[in-house]
gemmi code that builds the backbone of each chain (N, CA, C; Angstrom):
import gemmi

chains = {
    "A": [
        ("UNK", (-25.927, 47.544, 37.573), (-25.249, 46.293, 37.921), (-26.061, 45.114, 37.393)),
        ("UNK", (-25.757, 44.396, 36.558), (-26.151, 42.987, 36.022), (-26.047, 41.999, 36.978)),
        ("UNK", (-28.133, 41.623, 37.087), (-28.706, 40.964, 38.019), (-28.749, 39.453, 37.181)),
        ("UNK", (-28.261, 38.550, 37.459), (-28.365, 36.836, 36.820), (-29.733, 36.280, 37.663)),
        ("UNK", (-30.097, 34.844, 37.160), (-31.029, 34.345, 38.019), (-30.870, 32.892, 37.842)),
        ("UNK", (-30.619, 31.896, 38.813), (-30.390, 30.524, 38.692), (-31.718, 30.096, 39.027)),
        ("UNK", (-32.055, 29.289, 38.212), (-33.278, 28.836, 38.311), (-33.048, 27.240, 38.537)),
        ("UNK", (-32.862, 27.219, 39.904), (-32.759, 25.474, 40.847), (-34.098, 24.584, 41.257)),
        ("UNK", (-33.998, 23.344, 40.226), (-34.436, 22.464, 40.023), (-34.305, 21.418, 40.689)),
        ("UNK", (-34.829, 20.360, 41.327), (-34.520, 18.744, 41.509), (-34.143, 17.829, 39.755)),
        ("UNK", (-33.129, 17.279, 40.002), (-32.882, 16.496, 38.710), (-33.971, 14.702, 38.263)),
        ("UNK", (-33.416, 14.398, 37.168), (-33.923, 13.036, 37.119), (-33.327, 12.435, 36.121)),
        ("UNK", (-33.302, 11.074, 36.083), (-32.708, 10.008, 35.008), (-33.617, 10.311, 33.628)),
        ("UNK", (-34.847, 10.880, 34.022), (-35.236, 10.744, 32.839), (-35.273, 12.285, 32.016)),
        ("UNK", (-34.393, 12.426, 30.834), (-34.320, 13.411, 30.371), (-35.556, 14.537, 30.146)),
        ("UNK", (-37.087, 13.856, 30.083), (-38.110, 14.484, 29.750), (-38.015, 15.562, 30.832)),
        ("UNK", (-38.150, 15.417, 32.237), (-38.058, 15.994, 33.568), (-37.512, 17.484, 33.269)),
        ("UNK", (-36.683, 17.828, 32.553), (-35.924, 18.596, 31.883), (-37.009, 20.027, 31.364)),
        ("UNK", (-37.889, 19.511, 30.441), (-38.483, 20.374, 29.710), (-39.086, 21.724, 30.634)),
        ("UNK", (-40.335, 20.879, 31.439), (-41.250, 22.621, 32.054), (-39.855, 23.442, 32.587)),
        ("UNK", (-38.742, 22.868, 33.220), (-37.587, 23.752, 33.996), (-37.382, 24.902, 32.381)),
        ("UNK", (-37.162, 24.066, 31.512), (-36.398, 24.603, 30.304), (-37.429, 25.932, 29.760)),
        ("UNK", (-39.035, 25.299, 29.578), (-39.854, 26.291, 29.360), (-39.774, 27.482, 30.313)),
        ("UNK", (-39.664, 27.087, 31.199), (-39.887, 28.278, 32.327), (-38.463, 29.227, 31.893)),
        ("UNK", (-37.449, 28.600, 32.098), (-36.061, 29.815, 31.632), (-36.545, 30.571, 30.277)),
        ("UNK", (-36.903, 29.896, 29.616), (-37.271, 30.919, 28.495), (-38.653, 31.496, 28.411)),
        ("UNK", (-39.182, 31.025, 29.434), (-40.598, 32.132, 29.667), (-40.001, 33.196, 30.595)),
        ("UNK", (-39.081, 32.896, 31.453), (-38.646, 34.472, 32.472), (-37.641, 35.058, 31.571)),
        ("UNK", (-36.596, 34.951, 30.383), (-35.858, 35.402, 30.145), (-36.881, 36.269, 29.240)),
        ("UNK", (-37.751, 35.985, 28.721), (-38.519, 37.032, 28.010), (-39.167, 38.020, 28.672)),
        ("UNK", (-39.376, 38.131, 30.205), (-39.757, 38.840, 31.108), (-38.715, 39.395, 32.171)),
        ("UNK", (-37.601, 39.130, 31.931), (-36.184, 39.356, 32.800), (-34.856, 39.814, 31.667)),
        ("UNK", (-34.843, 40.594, 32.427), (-33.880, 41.557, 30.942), (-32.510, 40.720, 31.553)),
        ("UNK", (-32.124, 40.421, 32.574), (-30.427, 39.746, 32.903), (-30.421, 38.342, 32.370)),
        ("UNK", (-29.292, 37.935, 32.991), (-28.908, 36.634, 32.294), (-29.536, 35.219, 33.471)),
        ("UNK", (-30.682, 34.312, 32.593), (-30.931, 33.191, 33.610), (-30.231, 32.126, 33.193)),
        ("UNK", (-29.690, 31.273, 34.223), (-29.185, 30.005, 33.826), (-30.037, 28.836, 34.381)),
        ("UNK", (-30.411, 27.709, 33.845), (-31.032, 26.486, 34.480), (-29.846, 25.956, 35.343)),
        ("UNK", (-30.138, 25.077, 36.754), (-29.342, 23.987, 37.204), (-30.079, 23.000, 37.971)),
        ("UNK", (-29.506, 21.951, 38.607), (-30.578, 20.761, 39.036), (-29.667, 20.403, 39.955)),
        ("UNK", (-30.188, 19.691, 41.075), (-29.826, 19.483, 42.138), (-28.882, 18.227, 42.455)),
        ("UNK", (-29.225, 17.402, 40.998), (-28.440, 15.727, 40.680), (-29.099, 15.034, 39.148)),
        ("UNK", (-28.665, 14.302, 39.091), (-28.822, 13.365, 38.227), (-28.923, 13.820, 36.985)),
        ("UNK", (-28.950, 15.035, 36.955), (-28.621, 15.766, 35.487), (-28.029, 17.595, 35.285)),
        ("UNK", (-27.173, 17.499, 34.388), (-26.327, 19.006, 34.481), (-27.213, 20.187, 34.040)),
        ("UNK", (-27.017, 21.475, 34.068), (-25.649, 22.163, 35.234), (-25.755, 21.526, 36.490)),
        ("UNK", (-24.793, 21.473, 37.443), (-25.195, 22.014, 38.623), (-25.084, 23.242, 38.718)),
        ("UNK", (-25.358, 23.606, 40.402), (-25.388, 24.855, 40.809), (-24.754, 25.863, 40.366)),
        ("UNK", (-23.475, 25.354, 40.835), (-21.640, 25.739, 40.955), (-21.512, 26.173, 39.263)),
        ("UNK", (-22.014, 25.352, 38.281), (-21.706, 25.660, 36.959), (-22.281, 26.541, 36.633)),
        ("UNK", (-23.543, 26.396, 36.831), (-25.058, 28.030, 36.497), (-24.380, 28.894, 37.160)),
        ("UNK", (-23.635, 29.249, 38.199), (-22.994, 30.342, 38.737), (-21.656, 30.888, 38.313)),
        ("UNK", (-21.024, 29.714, 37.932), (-19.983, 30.428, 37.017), (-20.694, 31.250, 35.774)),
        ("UNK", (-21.200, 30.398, 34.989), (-21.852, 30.582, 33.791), (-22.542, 32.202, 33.644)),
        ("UNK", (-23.135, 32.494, 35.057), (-23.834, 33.383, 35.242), (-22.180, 34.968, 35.436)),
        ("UNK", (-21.615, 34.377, 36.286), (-20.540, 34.865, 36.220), (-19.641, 35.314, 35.293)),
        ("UNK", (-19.550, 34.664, 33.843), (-18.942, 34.834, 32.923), (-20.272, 35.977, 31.718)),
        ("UNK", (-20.935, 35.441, 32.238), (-21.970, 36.286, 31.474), (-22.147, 37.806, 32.341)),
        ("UNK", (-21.212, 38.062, 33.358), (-21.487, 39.410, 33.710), (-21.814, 39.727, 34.810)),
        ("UNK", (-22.836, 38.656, 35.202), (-23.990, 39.331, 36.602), (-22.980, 39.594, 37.887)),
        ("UNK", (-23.165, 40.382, 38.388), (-22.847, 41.199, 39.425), (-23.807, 40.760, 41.068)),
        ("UNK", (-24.655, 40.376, 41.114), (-26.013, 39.848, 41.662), (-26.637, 38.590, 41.200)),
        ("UNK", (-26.590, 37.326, 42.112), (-27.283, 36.238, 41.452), (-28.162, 36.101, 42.692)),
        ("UNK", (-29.695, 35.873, 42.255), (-30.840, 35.290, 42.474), (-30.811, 33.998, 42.390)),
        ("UNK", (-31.178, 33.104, 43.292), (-31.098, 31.698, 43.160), (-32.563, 31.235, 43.458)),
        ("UNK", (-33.326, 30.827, 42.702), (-34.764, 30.484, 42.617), (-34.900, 29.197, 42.808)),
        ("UNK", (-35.122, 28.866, 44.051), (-35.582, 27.225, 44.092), (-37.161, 26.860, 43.552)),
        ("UNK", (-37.064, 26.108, 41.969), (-38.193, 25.843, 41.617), (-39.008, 24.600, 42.284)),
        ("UNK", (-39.091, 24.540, 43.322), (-39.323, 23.627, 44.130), (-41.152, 23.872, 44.826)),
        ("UNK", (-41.809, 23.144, 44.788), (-42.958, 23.706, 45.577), (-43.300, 23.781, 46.767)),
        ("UNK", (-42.468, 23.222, 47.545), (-42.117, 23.088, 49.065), (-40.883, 23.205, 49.570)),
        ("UNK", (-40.670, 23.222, 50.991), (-39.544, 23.812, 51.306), (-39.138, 22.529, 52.004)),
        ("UNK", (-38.295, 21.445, 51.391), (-38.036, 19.998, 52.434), (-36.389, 20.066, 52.773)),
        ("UNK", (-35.582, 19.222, 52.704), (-34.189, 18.881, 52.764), (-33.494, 19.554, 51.705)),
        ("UNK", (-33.944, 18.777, 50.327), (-33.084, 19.563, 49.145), (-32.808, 21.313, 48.803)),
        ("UNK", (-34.332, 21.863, 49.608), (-34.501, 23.891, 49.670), (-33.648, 24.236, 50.902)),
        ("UNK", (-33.771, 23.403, 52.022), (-33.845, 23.590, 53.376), (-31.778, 23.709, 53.664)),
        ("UNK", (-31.718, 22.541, 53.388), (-29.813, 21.999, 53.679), (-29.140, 21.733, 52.074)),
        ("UNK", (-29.487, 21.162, 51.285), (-28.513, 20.438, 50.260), (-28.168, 22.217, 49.482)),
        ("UNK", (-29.658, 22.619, 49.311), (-28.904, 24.375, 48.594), (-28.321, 25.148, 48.857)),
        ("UNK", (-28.524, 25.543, 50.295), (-27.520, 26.289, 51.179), (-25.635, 26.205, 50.803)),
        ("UNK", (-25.731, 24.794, 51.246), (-24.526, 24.340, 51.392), (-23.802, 24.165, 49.502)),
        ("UNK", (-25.049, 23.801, 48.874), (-24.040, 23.916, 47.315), (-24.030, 25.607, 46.984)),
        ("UNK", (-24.887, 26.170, 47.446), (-24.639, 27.533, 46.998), (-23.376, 27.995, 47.635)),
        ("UNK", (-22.918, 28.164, 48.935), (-22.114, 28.650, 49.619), (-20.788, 27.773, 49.042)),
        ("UNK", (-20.943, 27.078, 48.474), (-19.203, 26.536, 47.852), (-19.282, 26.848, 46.565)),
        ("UNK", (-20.848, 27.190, 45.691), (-20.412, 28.029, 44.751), (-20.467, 29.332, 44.189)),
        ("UNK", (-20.766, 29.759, 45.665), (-20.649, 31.191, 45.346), (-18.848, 31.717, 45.983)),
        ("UNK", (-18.541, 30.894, 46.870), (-17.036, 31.149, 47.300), (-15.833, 31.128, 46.068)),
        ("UNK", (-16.339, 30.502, 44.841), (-15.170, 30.902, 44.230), (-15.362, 32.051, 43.052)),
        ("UNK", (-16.661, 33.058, 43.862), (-16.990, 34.503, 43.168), (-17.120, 35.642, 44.225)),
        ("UNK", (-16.108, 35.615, 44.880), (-16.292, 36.688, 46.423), (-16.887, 38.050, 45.754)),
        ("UNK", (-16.763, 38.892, 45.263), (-17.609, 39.944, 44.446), (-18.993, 40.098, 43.828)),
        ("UNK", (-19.241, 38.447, 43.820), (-20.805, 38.242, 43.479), (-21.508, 38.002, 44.452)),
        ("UNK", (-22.717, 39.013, 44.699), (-23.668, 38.623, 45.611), (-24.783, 37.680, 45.359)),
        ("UNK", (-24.918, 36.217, 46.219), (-25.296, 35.624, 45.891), (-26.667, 35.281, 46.734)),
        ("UNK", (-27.941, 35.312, 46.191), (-28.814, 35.581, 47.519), (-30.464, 34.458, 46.928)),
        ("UNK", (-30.233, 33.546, 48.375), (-30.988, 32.193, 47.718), (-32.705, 32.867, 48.370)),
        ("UNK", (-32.962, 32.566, 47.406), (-34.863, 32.466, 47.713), (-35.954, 31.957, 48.200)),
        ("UNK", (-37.003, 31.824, 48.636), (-37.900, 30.894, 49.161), (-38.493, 30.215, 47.596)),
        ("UNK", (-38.675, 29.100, 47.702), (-38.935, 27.622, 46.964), (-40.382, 29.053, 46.024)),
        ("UNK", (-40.936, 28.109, 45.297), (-41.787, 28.970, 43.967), (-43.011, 28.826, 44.425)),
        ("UNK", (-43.342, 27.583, 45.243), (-44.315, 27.236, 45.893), (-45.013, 28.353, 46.887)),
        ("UNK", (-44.010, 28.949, 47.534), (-44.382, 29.614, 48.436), (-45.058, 31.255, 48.282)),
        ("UNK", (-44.983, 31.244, 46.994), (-45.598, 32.360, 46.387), (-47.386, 31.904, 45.803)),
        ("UNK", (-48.284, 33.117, 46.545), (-49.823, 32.807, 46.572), (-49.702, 32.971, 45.320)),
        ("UNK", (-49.365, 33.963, 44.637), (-49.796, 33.779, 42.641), (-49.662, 32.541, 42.145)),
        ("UNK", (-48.431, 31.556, 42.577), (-48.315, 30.428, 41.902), (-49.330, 29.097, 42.717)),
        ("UNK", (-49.619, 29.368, 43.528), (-50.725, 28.261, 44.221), (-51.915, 28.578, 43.156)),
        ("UNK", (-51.976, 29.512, 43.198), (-53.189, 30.049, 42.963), (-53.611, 29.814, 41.348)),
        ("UNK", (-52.799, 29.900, 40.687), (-52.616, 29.435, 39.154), (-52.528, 27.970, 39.097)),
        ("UNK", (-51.869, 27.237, 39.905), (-52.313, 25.497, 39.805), (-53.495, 25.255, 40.136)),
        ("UNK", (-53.674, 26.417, 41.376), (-55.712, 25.638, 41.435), (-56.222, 25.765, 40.462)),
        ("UNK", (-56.582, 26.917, 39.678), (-57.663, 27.519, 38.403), (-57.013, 26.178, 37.340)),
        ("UNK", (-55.544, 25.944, 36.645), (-55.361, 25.400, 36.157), (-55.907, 24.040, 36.281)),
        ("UNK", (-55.880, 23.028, 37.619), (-57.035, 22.299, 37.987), (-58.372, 22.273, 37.688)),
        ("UNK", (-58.477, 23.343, 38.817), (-60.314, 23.343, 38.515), (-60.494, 23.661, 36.911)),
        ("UNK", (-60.091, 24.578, 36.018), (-60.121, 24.410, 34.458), (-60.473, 23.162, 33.880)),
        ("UNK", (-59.294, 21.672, 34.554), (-59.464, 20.377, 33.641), (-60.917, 19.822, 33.628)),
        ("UNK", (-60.554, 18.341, 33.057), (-61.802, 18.006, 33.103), (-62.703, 17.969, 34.254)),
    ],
    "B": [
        ("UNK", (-72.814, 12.959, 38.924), (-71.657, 11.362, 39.325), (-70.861, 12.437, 40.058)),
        ("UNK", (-70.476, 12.401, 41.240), (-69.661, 12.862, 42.316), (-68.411, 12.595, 41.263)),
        ("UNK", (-67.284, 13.764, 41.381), (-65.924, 13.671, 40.936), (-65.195, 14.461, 41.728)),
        ("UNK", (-63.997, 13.363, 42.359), (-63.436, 13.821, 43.198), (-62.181, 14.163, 42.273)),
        ("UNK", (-61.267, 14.451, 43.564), (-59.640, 15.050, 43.082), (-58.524, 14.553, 44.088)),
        ("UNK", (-57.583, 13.431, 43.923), (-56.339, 13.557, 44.410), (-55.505, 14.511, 44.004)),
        ("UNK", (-54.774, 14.999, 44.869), (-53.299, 16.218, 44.590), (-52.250, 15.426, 45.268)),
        ("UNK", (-51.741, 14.455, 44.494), (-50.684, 13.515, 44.600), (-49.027, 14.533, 44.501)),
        ("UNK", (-48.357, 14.370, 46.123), (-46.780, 15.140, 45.517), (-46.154, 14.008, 46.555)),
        ("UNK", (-45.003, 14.477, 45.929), (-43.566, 14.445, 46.790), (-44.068, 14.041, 48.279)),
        ("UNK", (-43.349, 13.341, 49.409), (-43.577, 14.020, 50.585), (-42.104, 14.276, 51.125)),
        ("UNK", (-41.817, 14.522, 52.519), (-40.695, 14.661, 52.737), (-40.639, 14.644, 54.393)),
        ("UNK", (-39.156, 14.270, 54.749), (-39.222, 14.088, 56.324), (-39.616, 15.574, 56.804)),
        ("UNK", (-39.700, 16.586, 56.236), (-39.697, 17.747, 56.890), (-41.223, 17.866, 56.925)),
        ("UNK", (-41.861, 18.290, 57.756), (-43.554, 18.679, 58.083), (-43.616, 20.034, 57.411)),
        ("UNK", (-42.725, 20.964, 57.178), (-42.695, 22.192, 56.587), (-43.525, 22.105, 55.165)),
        ("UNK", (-42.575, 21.062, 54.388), (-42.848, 20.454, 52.670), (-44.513, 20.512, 52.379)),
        ("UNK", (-45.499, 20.277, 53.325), (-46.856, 19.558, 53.090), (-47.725, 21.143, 52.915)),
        ("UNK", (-47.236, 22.374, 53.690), (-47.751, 23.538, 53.792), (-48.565, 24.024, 52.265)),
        ("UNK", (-48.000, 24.060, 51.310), (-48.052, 24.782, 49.888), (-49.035, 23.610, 49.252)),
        ("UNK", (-48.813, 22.377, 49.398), (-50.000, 21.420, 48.866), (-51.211, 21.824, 49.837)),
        ("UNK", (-51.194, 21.637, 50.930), (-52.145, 22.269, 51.851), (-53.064, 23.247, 51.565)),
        ("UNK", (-52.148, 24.345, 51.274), (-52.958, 25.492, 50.487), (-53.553, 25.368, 49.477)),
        ("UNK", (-52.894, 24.429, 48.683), (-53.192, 24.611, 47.185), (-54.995, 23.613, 47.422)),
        ("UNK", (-55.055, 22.359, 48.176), (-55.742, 21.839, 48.500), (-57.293, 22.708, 48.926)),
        ("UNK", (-56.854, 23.413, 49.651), (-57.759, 24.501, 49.950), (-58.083, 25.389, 48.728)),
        ("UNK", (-57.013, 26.108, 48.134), (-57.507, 27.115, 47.005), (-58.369, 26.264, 46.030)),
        ("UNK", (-58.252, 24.958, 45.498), (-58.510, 24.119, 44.746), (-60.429, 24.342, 45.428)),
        ("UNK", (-60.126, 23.630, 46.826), (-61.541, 23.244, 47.653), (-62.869, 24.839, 47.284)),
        ("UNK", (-61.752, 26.020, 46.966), (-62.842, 26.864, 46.789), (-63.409, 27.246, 44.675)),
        ("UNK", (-62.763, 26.218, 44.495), (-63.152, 26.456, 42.922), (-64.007, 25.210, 42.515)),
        ("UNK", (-63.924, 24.249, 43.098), (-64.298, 23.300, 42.421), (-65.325, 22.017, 43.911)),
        ("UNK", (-66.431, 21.735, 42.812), (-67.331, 21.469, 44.049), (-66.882, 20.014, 45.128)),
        ("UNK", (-66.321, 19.466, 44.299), (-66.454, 17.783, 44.425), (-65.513, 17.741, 45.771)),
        ("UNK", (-65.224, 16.674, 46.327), (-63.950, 15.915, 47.494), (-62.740, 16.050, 47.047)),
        ("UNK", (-62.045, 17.098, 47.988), (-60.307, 16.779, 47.281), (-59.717, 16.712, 48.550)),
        ("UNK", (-58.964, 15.645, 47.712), (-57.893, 14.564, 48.940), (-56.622, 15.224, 48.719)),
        ("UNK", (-55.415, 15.170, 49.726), (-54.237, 15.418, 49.611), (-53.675, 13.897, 49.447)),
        ("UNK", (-52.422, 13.326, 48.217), (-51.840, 12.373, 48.757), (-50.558, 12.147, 48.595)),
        ("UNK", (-49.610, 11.156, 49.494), (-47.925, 12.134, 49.240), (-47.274, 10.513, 48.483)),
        ("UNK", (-46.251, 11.033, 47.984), (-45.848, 9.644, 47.460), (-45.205, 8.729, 48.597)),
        ("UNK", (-44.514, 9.336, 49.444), (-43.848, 9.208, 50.300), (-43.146, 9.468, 51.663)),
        ("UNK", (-42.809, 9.236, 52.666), (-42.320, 9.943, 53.957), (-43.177, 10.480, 54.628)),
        ("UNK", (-44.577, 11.206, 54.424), (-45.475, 11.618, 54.910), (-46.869, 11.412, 54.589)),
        ("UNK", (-47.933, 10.975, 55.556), (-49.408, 10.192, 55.317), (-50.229, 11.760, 55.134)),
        ("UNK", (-51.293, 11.016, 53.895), (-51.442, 10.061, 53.939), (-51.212, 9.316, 52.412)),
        ("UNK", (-51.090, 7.971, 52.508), (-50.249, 7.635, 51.031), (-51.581, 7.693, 49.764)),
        ("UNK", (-51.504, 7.397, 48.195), (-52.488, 7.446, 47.338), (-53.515, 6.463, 47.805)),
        ("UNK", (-53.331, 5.319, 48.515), (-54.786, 4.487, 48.221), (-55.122, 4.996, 49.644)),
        ("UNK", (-54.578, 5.502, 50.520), (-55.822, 6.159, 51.569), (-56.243, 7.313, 51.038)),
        ("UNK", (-55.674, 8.046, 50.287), (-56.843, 9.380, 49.642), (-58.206, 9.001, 48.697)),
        ("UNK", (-57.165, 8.122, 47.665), (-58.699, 7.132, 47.047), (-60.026, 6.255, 48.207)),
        ("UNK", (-59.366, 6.284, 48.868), (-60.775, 5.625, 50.281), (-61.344, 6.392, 50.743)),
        ("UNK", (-60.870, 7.757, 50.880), (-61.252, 8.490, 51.401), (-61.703, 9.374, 50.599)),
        ("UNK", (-62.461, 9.574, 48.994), (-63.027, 10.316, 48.192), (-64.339, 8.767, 47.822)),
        ("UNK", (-63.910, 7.744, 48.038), (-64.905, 6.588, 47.985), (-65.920, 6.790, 48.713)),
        ("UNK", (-65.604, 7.015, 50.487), (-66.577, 7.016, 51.131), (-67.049, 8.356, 51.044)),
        ("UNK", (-66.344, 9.307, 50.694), (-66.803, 10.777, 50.275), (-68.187, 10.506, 49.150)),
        ("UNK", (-68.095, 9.840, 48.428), (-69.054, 9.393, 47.465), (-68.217, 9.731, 46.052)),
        ("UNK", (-67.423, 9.930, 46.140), (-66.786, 9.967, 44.707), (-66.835, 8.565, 44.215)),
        ("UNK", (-67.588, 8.505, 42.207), (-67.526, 8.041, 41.560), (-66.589, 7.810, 40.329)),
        ("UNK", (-65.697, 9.111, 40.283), (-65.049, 9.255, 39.474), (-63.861, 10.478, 39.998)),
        ("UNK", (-62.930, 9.671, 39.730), (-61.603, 10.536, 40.519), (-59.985, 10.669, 39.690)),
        ("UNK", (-60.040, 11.944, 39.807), (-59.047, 12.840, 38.855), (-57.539, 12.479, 39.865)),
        ("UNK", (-56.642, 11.674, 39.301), (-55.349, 12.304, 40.311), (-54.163, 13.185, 39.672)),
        ("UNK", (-53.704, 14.060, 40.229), (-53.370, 14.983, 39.511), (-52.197, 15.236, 40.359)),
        ("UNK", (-51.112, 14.675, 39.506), (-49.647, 14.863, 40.095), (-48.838, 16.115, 40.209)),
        ("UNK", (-48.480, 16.622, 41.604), (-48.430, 18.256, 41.778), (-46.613, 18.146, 41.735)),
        ("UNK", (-46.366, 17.910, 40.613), (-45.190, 17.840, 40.351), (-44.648, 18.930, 39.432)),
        ("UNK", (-43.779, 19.421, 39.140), (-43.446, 20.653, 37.952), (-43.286, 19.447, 36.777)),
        ("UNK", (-42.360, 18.447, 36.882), (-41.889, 17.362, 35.509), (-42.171, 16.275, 36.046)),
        ("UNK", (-42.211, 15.191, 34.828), (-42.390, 14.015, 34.611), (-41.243, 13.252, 34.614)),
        ("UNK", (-40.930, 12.889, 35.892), (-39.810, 11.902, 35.734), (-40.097, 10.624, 36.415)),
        ("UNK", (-39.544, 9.869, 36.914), (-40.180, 7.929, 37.544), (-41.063, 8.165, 38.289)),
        ("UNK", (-40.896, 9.294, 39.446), (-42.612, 9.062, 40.323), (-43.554, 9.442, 39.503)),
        ("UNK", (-43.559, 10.040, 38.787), (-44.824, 10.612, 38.154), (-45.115, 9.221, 36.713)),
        ("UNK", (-44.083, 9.078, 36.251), (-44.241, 8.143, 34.947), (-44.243, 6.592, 35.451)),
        ("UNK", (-43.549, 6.085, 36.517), (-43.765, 4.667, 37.104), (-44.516, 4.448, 38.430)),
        ("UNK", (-44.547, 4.974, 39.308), (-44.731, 4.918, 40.988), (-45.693, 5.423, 40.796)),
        ("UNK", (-46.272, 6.600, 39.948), (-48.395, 6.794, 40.170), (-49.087, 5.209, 39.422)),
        ("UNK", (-48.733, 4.993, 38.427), (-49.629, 4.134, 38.065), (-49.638, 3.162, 38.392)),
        ("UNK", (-48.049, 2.928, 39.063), (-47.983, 1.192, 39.540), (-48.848, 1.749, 41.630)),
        ("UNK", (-48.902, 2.839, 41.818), (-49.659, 2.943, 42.934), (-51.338, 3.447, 42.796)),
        ("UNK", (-51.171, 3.789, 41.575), (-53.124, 4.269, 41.486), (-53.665, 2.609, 41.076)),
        ("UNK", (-52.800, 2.047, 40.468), (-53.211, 0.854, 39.769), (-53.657, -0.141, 41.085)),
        ("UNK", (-52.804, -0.241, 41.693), (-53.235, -0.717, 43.474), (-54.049, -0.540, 43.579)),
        ("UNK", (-54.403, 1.192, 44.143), (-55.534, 1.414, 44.723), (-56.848, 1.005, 44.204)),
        ("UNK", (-56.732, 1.761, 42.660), (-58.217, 1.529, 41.942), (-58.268, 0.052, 41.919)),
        ("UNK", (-57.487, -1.298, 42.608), (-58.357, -1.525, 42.490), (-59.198, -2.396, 43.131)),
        ("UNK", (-58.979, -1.920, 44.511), (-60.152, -2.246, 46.061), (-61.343, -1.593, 45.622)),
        ("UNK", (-61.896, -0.069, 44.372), (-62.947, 0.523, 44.071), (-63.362, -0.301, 42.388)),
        ("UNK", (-63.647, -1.223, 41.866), (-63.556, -1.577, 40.423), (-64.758, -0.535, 39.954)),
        ("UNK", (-65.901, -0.037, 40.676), (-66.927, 0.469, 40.484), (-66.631, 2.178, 40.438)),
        ("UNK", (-65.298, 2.603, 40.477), (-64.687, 4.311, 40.658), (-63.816, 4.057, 39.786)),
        ("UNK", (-64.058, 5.561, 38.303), (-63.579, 5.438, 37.406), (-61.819, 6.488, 37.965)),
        ("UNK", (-60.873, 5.832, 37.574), (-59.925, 6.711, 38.010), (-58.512, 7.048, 37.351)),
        ("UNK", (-58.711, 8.713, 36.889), (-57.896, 9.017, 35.605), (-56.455, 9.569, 36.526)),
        ("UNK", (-55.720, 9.036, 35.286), (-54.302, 10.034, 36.031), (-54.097, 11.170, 35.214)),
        ("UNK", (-53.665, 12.155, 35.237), (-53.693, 13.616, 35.101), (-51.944, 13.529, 34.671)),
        ("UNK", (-51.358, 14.638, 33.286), (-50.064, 14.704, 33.778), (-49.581, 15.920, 34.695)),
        ("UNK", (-48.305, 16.180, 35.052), (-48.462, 16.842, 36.072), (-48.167, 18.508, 36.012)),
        ("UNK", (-48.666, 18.932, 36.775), (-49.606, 20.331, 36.534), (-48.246, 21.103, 36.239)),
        ("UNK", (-47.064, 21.013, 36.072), (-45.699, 21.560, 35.569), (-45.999, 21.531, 33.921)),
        ("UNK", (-47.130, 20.789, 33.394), (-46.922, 20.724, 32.046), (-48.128, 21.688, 31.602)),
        ("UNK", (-48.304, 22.359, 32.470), (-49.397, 23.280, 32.583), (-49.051, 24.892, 31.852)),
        ("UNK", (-48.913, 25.348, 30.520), (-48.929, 26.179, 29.982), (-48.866, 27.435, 31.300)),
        ("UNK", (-50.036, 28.018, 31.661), (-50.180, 28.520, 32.515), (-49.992, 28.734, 33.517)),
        ("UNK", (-49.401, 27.312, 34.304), (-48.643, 27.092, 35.899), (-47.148, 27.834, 35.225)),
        ("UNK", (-46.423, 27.855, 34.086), (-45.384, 27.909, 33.966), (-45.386, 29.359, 33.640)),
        ("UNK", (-46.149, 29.731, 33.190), (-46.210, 31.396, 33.107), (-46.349, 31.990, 34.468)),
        ("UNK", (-47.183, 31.810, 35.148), (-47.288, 32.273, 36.618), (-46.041, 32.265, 37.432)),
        ("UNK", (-45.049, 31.240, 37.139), (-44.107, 30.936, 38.322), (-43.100, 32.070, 37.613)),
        ("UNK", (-43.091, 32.079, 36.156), (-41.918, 33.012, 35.518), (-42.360, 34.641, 35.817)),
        ("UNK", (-43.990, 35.146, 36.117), (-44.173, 35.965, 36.265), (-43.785, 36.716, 37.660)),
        ("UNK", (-44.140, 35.519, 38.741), (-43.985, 35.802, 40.178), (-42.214, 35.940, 40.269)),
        ("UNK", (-41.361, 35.022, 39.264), (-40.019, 35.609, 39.551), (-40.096, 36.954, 38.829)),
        ("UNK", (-40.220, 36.829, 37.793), (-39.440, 38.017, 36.979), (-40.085, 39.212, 37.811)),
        ("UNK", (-41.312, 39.280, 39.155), (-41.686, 40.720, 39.592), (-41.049, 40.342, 41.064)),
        ("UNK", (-40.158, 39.731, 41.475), (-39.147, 39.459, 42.573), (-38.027, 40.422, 42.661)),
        ("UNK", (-37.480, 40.614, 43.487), (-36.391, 41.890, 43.689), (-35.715, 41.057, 42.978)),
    ],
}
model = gemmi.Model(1)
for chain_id, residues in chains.items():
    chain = gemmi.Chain(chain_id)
    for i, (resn, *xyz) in enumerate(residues, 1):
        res = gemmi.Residue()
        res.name, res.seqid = resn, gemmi.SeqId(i, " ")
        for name, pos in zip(("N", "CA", "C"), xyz):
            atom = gemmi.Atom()
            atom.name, atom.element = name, gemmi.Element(name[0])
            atom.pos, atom.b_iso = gemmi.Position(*pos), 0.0
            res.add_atom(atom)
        chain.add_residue(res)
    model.add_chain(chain)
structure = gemmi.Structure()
structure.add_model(model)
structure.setup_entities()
């Protein structure tokens, strides 16, 4: 069964904001054999609802919803819930199953410290 | 020359949000010798020029702030410098660099794609 993975972002006016999200999809798609889609939470496209169709048309059977977020506030907590659940309702056959924020994983703390302590 | 470290993020009404900087604050505290401050942009204390006061009287001479953001969008590109610019400058005698933010981190971005792609 073809596993997708939405990889959910906070948006911004400024297009740069865009990039590490963008690096990262194509650093997991080289480590993730299914289909990932980027989306953002506002101020710039996909949204959710679209990465899930998208993901949908591409096959997946199972979507992972990855909040790239480093904490768990309002936007992980209430705003995802609620956009996931209106866009996963117009895919009743797709299981749609949201994640704890990226933050909350010790490998990734743990790689911003060294990356820190590394700088100058 | 004492060199400290701000870990400048997000804050948020939720007390949950501050947990993962927290840690990271700590993992950071065991790699690297100097004073590291937590500071939030917003909604939750304590703000950037009380972390800079508080690596001053720490004895920091020279202080790294390092925006724990994944991208660069207005807080990170307008609101640090028009707020480090404040702070530094009640210290004229504390040299104080801004950092971009650790999302542009080669390595932070491999870690987060690794910790998904070994996720159910």
């Amino acid at each position: 069964m073809t596993q997708g993975i939405v990889l959910f972002a906070h948006g911004s006016r400024d297009a740069q904001w865009a990039q590490p999200f963008e690096q990262l999809a194509l650093s997991l798609s080289r480590r993730f054999s299914g289909p990932v889609e980027l989306a953002f939470l506002d101020l710039m496209p996909p949204t959710l609802e679209q990465a899930i169709d998208a993901l949908a048309r591409r096959g997946a059977r199972s979507i992972r919803v990855v909040p790239v977020f480093l904490g768990k506030g309002g936007h992980v907590g209430e705003d995802l819930p609620r956009l996931a659940a209106q866009a996963a309702g117009k895919h009743p056959t797709i299981r749609v199953e949201l994640e704890p924020p990226i933050g909350e994983q010790p490998t990734v703390i743990e790689a911003i410290a060294r990356a820190i302590a590394a700088g100058r």
